[in-house]
C-alpha positions, 0 to 999 in steps of 0.5 A: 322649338320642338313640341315638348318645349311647346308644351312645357311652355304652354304650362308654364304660361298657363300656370299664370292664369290658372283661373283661366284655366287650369292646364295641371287640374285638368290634365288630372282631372283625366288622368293625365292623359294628354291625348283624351284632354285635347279631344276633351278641349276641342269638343267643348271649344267646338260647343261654345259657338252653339251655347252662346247662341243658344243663350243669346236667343233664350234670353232674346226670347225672355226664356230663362228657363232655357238660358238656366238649362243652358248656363248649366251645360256651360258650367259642366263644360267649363268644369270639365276643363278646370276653368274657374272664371268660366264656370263661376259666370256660367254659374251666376248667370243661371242663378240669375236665370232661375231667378227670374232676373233678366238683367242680372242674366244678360250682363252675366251673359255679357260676362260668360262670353267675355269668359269663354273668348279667354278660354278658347285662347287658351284652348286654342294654344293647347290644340297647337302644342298637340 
């Protein structure tokens, strides 16, 4: 399969699980230029390790003011990439934060990272159609 029937299959798969992530919403979001989108993905697939990591010890830490801080980067990555499931746990999860509520934030945390391992799958499935 030569890497434009890569791509349009990719598409076409990704079109399913659009709420995953929204390869048509976030190939307009930048104008459809594929090039910047797949910097775009790599750069943001690269941040999730650090960010999790970070959330993880905030609330290890009891700082929800950092995991807030945190939660909030992750929405903005996650809207970068038309990632609706992504955004809307990293949402919940510094609401949960701003709150005060420690359980409510570490299963949104349970949930955010459930959210970006589906992400990075489909991430990583755009980085091989490049």
């Amino acid at each position: 399969m030569d890497s434009s029937e890569e791509r349009a299959k990719f598409r076409e798969t990704s079109a399913q699980y659009a709420e995953v992530f929204d390869m048509g919403q976030a190939l307009s979001s930048v104008g459809g230029d594929e090039q910047f989108l797949h910097e775009l993905a790599g750069i943001i697939r690269a941040a999730w390790p650090t960010l999790l990591a970070d959330i993880r010890q905030g609330l290890e830490r009891r700082d929800l003011g950092a995991v807030a801080a945190k939660a909030h980067l992750a929405q903005v990555g996650a809207q970068s990439l038309s990632a609706r499931r992504t955004y809307q746990s990293a949402l919940q999860l510094e609401a949960a934060a701003r709150k005060g509520d420690l359980p409510a934030a570490q299963s949104g945390f349970v949930n955010l990272e459930h959210e970006v391992k589906l992400l990075c799958f489909f991430l990583n499935a755009l980085e091989d159609t490049e």
